[in-house]
C-alpha positions in Angstrom: 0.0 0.0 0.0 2.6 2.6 1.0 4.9 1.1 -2.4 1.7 2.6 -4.5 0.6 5.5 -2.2 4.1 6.8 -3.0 4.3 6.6 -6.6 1.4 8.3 -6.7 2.9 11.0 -4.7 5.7 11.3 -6.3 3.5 11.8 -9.4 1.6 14.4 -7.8 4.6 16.2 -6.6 5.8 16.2 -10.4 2.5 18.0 -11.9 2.3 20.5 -8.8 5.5 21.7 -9.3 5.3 25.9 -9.6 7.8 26.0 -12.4 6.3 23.7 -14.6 4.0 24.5 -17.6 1.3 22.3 -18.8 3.4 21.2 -21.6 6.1 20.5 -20.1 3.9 17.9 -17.7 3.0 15.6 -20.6 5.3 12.9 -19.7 4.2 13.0 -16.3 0.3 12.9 -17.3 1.3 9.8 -19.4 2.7 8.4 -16.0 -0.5 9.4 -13.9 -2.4 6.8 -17.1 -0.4 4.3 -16.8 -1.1 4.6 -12.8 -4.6 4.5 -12.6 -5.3 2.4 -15.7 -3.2 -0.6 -13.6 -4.6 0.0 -10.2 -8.1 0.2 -11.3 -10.4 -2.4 -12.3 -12.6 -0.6 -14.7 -12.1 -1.8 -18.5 -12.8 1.0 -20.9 -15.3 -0.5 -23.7 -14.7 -0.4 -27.2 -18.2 1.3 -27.4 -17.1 3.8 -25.5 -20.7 5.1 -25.5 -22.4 2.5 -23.6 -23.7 4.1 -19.8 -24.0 7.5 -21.3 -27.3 9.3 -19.9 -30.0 11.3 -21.0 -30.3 14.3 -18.3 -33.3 17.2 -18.7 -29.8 19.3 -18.8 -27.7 17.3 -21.1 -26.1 14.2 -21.2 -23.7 13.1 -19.0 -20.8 10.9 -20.7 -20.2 7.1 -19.9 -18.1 5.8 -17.4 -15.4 5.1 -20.6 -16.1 8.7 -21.6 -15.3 9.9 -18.3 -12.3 7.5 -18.2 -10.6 8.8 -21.5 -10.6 12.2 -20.2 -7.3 11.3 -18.4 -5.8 10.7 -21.9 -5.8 14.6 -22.9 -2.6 15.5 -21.1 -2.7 19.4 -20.6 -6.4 19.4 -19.5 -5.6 17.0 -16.6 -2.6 18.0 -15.5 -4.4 21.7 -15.2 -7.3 20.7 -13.8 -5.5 19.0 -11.0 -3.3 21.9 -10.1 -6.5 24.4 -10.6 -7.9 22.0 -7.3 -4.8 21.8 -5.7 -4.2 25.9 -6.1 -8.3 26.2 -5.0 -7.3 23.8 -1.4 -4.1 26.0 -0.8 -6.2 28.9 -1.0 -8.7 27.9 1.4 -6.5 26.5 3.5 -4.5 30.3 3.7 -7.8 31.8 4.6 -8.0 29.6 8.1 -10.7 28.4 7.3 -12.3 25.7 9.4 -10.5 22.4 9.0 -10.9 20.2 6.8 -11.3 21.9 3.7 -14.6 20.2 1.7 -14.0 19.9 -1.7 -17.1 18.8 -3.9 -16.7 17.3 -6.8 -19.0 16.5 -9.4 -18.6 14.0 -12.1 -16.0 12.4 -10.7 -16.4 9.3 -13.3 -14.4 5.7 -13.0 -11.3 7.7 -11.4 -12.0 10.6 -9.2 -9.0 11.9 -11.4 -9.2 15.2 -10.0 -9.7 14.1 -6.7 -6.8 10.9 -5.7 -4.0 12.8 -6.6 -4.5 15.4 -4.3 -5.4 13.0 -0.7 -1.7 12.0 -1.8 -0.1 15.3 -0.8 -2.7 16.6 1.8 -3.9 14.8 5.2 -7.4 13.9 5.4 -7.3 16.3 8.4 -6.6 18.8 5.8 -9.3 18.1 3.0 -12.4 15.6 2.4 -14.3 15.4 -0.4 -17.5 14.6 -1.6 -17.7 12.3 -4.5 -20.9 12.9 -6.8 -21.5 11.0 -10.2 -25.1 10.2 -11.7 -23.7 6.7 -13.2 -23.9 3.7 -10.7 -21.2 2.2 -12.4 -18.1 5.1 -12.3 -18.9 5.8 -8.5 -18.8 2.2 -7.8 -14.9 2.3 -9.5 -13.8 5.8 -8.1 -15.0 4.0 -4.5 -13.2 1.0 -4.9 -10.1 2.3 -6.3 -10.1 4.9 -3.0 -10.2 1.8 -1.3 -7.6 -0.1 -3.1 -5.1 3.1 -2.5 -6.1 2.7 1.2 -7.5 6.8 1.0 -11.3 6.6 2.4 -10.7 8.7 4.9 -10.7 11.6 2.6 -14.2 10.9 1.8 -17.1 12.3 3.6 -19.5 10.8 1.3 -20.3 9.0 -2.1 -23.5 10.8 -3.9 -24.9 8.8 -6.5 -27.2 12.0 -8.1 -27.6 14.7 -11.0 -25.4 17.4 -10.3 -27.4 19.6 -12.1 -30.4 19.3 -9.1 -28.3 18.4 -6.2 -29.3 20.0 -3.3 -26.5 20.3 -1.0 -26.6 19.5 2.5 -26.6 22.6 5.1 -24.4 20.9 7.5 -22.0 19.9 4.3 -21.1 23.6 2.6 -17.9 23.0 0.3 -15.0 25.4 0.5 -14.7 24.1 -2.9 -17.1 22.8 -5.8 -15.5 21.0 -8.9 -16.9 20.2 -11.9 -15.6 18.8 -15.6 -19.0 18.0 -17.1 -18.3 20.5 -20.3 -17.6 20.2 -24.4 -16.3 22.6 -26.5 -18.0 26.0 -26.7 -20.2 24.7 -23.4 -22.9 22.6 -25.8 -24.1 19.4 -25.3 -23.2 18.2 -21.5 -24.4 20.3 -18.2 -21.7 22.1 -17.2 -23.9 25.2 -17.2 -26.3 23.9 -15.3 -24.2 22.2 -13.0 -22.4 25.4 -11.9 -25.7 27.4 -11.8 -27.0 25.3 -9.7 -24.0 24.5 -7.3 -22.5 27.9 -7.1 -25.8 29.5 -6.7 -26.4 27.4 -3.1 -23.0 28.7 -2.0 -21.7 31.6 -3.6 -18.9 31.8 -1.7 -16.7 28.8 -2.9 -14.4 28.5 -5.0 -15.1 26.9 -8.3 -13.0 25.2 -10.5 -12.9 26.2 -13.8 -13.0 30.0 -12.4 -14.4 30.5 -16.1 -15.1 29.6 -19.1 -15.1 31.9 -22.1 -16.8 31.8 -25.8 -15.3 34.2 -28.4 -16.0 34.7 -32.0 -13.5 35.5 -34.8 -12.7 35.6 -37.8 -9.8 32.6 -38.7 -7.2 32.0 -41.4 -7.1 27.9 -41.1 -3.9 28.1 -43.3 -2.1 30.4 -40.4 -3.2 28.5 -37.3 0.1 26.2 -37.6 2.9 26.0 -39.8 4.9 22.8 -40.8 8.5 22.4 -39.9 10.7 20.1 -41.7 12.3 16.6 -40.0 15.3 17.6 -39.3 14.3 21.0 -37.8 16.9 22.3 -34.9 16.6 24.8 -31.9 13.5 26.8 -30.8 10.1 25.8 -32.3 8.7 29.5 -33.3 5.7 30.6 -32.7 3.0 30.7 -36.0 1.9 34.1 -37.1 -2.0 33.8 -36.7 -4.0 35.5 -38.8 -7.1 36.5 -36.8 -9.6 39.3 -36.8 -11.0 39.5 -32.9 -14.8 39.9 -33.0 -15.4 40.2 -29.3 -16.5 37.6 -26.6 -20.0 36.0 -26.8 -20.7 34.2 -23.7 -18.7 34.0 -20.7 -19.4 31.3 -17.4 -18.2 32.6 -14.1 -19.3 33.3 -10.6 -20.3 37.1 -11.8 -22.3 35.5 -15.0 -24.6 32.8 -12.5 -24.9 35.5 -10.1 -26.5 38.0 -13.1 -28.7 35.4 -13.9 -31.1 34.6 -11.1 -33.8 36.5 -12.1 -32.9 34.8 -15.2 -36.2 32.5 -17.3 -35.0 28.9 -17.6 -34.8 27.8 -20.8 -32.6 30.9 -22.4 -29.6 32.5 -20.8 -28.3 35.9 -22.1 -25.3 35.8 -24.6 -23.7 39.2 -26.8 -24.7 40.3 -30.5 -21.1 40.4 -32.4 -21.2 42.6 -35.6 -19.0 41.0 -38.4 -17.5 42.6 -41.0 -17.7 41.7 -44.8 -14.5 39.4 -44.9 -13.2 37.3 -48.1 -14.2 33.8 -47.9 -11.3 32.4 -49.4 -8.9 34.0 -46.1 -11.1 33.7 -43.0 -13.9 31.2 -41.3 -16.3 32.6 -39.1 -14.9 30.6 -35.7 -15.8 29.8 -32.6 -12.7 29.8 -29.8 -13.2 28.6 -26.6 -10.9 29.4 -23.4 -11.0 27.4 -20.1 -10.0 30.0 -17.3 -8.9 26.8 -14.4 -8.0 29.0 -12.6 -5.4 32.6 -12.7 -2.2 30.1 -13.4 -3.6 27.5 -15.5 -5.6 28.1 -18.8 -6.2 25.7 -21.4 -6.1 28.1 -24.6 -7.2 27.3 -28.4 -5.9 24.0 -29.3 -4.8 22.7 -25.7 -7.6 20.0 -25.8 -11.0 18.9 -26.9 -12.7 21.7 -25.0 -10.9 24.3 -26.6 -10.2 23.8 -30.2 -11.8 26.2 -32.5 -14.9 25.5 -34.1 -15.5 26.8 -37.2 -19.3 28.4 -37.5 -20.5 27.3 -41.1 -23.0 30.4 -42.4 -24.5 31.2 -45.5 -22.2 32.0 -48.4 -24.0 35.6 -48.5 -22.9 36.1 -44.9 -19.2 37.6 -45.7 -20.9 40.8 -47.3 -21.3 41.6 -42.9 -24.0 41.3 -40.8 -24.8 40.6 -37.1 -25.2 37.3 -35.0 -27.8 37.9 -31.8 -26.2 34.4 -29.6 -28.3 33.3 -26.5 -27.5 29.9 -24.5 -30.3 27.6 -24.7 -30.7 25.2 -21.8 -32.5 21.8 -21.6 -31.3 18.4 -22.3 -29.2 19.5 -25.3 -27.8 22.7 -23.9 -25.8 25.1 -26.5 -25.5 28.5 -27.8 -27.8 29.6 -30.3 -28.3 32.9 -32.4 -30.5 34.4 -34.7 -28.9 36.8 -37.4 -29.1 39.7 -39.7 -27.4 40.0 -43.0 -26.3 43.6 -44.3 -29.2 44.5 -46.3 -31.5 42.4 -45.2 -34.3 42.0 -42.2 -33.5 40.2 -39.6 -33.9 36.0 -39.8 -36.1 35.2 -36.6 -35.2 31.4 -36.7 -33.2 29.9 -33.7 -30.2 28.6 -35.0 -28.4 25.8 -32.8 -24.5 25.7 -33.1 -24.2 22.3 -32.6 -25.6 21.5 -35.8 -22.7 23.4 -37.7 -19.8 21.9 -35.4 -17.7 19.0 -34.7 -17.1 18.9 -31.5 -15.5 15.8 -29.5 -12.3 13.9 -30.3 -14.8 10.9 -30.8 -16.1 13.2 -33.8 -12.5 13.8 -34.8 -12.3 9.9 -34.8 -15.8 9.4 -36.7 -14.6 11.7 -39.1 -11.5 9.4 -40.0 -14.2 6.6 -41.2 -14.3 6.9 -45.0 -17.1 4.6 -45.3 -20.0 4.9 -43.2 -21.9 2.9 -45.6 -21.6 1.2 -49.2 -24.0 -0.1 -51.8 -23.2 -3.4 -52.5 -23.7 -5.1 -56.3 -26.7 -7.1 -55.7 -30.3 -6.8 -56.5 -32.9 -9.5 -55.0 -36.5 -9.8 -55.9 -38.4 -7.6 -53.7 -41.7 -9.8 -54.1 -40.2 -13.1 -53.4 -38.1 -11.1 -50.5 -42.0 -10.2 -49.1 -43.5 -13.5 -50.2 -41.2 -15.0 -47.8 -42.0 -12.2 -45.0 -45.3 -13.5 -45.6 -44.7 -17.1 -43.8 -43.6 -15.4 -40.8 -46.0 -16.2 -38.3 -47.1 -13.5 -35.9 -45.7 -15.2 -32.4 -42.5 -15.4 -34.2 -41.6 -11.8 -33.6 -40.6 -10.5 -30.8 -39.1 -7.6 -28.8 -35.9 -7.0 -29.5 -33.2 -6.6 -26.6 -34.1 -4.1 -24.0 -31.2 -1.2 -24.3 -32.1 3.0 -24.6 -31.4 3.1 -28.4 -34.7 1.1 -28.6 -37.3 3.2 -27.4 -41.1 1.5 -28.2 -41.8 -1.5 -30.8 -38.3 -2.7 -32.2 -39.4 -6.4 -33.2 -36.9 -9.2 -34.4 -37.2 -12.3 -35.8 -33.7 -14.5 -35.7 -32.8 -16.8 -38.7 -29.2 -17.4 -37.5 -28.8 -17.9 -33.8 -26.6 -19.6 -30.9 -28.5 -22.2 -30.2 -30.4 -23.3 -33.2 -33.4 -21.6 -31.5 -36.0 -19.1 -33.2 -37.6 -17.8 -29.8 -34.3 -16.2 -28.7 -32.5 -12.8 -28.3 -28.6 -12.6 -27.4 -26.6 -9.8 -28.1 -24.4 -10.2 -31.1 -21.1 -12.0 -30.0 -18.3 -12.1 -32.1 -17.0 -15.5 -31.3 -20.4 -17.5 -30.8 -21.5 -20.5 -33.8 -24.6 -19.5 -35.3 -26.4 -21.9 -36.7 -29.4 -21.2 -39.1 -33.0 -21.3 -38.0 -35.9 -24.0 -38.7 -37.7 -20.9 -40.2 -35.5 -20.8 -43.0 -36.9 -24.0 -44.1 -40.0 -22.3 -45.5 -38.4 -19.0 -46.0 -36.2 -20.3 -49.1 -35.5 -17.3 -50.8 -34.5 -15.7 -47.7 -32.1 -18.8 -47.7 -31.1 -17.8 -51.4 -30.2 -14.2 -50.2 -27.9 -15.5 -47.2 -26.3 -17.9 -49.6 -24.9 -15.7 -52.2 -22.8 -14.0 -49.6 -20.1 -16.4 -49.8 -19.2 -16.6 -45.8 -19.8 -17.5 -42.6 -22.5 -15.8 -40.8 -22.1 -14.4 -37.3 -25.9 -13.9 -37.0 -28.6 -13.2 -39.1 -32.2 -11.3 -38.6 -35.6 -9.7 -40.0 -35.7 -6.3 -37.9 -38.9 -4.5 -38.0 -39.3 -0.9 -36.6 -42.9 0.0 -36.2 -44.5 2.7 -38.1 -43.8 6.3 -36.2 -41.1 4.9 -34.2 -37.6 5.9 -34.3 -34.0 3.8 -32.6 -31.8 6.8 -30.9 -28.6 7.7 -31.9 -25.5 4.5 -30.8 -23.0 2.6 -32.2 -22.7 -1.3 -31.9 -19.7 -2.9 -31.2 -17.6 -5.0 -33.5 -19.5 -4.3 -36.1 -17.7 -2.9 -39.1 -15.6 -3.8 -41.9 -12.0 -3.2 -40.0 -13.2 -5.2 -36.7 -13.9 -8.4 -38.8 -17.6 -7.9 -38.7 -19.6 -6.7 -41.6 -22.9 -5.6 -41.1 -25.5 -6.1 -44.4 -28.6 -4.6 -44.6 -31.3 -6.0 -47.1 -34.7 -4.0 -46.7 -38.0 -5.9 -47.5 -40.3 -3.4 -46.6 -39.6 0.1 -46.4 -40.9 4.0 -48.1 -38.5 6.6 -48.6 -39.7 8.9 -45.7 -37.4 5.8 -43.5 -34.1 7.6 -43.0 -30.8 6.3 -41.6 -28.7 8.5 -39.6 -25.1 7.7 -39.7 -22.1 10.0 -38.3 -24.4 13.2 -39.2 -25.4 11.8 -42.8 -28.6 11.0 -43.7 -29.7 8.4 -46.1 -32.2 6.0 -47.1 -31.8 2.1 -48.0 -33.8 1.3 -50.8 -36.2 -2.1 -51.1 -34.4 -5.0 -52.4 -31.1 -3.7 -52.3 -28.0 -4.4 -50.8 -26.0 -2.2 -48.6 -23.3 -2.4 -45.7 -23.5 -0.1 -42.2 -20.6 0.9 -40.6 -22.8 -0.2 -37.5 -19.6 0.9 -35.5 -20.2 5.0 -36.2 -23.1 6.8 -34.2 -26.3 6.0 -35.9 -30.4 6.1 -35.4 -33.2 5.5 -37.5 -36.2 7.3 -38.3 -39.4 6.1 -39.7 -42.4 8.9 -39.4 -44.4 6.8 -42.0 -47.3 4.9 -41.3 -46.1 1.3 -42.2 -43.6 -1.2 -40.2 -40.3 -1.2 -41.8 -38.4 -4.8 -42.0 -35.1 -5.4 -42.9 -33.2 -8.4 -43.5 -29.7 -7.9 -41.6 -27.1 -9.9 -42.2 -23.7 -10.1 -40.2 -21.1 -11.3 -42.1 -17.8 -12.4 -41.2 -14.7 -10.9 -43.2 -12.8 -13.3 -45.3 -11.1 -12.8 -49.5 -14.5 -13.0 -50.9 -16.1 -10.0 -49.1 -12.6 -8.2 -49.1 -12.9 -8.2 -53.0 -16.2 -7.6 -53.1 -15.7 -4.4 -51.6 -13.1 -3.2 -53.0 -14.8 -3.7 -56.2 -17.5 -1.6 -54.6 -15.7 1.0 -53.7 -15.0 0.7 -50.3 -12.3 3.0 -48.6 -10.2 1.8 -45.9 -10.5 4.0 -42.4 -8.1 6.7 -42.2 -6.0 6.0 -39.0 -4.6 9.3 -36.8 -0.8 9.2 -38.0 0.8 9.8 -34.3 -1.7 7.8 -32.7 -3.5 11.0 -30.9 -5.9 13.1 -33.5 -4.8 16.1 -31.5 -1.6 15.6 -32.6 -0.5 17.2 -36.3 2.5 17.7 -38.7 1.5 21.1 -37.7 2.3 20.7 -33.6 4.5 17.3 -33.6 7.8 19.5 -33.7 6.3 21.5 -31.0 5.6 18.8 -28.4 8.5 16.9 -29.4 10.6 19.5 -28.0 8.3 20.1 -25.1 8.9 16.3 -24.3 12.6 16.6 -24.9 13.1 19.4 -22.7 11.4 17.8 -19.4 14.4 14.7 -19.6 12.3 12.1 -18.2 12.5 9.3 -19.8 9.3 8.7 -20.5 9.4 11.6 -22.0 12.2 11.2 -24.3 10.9 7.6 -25.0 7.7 9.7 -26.2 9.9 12.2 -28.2 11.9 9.5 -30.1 8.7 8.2 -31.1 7.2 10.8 -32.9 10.3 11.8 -34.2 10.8 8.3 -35.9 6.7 8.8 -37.6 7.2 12.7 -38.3 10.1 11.4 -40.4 8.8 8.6 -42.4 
């Protein structure tokens, strides 16, 4: 115990040091991974979606959502030192011992919270541990345990930070909160620190801000490439930026303003934009997280803060205005309405988050070159329906429980584990699947299986009912590069039936053929009034299907080319130096690395 509780001292000691800078502390984050991915149990999941929750004030991330935080270097090593700088603080003030810290969100790890009860006495801080997923506050309690640290926890709070109501006799010194995304959309971190900060105005809450400005960008200026074999100090690249003024700023003065505030719109700034040539600048969106006075992740030092390009009409460069508000509710983001030079002003609500990219899972999503493919076959959509036909009524039924499938998802199996037609399981990769007795009546269903030439890992008809939709996941192991392949033949279906895949919409016609990349965020819609049914088809890779796409058209995934999507031809000399210059030896381990793939 005291072998482990000292590493991750020495750690600590390492990222708090005053005369480090964030990127100098990479190395030492990529220590503080390696720690708590070995002492802790939790398994991140390769859907790394699965647990994430629907809140009335956003959604709050999985438990492996939470748990790849830890993997964006700058942002945790700040955040850590913005908590530790907040507990030094309150300690300076005398204020009554111990210091309460409460954090919120504290996922799989309580990252933010078990480096710190390694440098301070539990006479000197506790902390209250709040998460709204049973399954991260059940990990961040048992690795406190495993570490041999429960004494620096007052309590474990399984609730929505958002509408926690805290205790009179447990009033934080502190309040801590990470629930955010770039330009403060999608998760709650808005209404978390309304709500938190408003009961107790007096603490101290880390981030100290958050920040929202518009500008005008040149893309081309925001880095520059250095060659391989590049020498001495990395210099600085000469943006090319024209400052349009903040929009929307989150802060103790901002909640405190807003009290008398309605609750679905907060107030946000009109910016006035000059007419600008297309070909130079992007309207963008540049988000600054204020941790604190000493720490502050600026544009490009994670996932919360890299600028977002705003995409506007093409007539928008002759000038104009943007009116921005923050809209709350479960899909919290900015919003604006907007005037163009010459013209009266558009009274639509415009959400931001349709014209962004925002996450590095969407940097990651947007490396998949083929969310779906047409395949070269054609069946015969009556004997594909003559063949529904014989499907008797009791042999449909409800699919899997799970929240992508809200009302009447039906499902009838035709290949399955145990040679049984009355029987769900999830797919599974390595399971034999056997066809059905059904498809002993249903021969030209058997025909269509047939003439892919390979063994099945499951097979299904899949009927969504008429005015139903399936939300927005991805299913594991299910695309072309994870050795799964996921056909879709539709039997029934009208063109109002839309797929949603990675943001793209599309429809799959009857009696065609067509692959899923099952593995990218999808959904389906069907606002029509009759029961869609699909024939789905999971296909195991082998030469056959490899040249049948490829004679298709498929395109291989693109693959980030240092391993991190953060990481560019455009930054690699930069960090390489910064990695360099710390002398650790993870850190030059790290260095030689990219050097060796910046070079080839």
């Amino acid at each position: 115990m005291d072998t482990i509780q000292n590493q991750l001292r020495n750690i600590s000691n390492t990222l708090l040091s005053p005369q480090a800078n964030l990127t100098s502390l990479i190395p030492t984050a990529m220590e503080l991974i390696q720690f708590f991915e070995e002492n802790s149990k939790f398994q991140i999941q390769e859907n790394i979606y699965e647990g994430k929750i629907m809140l009335p004030t956003g959604f709050a991330v999985s438990p492996s959502q939470a748990a790849l935080c830890i993997r964006e270097l700058s942002r945790t090593a700040g955040f850590i030192r913005g908590v530790n700088n907040a507990i030094q603080t309150s300690l300076e003030k005398n204020e009554s011992l111990p210091i309460q810290v409460l954090y919120a969100g504290c996922g799989p790890y309580a990252l933010l919270a078990l480096p710190l009860m390694s440098i301070f006495s539990a006479q000197e801080v506790r902390f209250t541990l709040i998460d709204i997923n049973k399954e991260s506050l059940f990990h961040a309690q048992e690795l406190v345990k495993e570490l041999g640290y429960q004494d620096f926890v007052t309590e474990y709070v399984l609730a929505d930070a958002s509408e926690y109501q805290i205790p009179p006799n447990k009033t934080p010194n502190v309040i801590v909160s990470e629930t955010m995304n770039v330009c403060l959309g999608k998760e709650p971190q808005v209404s978390v620190m309304r709500n938190l900060l408003g009961q107790v105005p007096t603490a101290i809450f880390v981030p100290k801000s958050v920040t929202v400005k518009a500008a005008l960008v040149n893309p081309t200026k925001e880095f520059f490439a250095l060659p391989s074999d590049h020498t001495g100090e990395i210099p600085k690249a000469e943006r090319d930026r024209l400052e349009l003024g903040t929009i929307f700023q989150l802060n103790a003065q901002s909640i405190k303003e807003w009290d008398s505030e309605e609750e679905n719109f907060l107030p946000a700034a009109t910016i006035t934009i000059p007419a600008y040539d297309r070909n130079r600048y992007e309207l963008t969106l540049l988000t600054q997280v204020d941790i604190d006075d000493e720490n502050i992740l600026k544009c490009h030092n994670s996932s919360l803060t890299q600028p977002q390009p705003l995409r506007l009409p093409e007539t928008f460069c002759n000038g104009g205005e943007l009116s921005f508000c923050y809209r709350l509710g479960a899909k919290p983001e900015l919003a604006y309405t907007f005037l163009l030079s010459g013209h009266p002003r558009s009274g639509q609500l415009v959400g931001i988050e349709e014209n962004l990219s925002t996450t590095l899972q969407d940097i990651r999503d947007s490396m998949v070159k083929t969310k779906w493919l047409k395949l070269p076959f054609k069946f015969d959509v009556e004997k594909l329906k003559g063949d529904l036909e014989k499907i008797q009524p009791d042999e449909w039924q409800n699919h899997m429980s799970g929240e992508a499938y809200k009302k009447r998802m039906r499902c009838v199996p035709l290949y399955s584990v145990d040679v049984r037609n009355d029987t769900i399981y999830g797919f599974d990769a390595d399971a034999n699947y056997l066809p059905s007795p059904i498809l002993n009546r249903c021969h030209y269903f058997k025909e269509v299986i047939d003439r892919l030439k390979c063994e099945k890992a499951g097979v299904s008809l899949m009927s969504l009912a008429a005015g139903e939709e399936i939300a927005l996941h991805a299913d594991r192991n299910a695309a072309y590069d994870s050795g799964v392949i996921r056909i879709h033949v539709p039997i029934q279906t009208t063109p109002q039936l839309v797929f949603t895949v990675n943001g793209e919409q599309l429809h799959f016609s009857e009696g065609d053929c067509w692959y899923l990349n099952a593995s990218c965020m999808h959904g389906v819609q069907n606002p029509s009034e009759l029961d869609s049914v699909h024939l789905i088809i999971d296909c195991r890779k082998n030469e056959w299907l490899e040249n049948l796409f490829k004679e298709a058209g498929f395109l291989h995934d693109a693959h980030p080319k240092y391993g991190d999507p953060t990481i560019t031809d455009h930054n690699v000399h930069e960090i390489i130096a910064a990695l360099e210059g710390v002398g650790s030896e993870i850190g030059v381990k790290m260095a030689a690395e990219l050097q060796r793939i910046a070079a080839s």
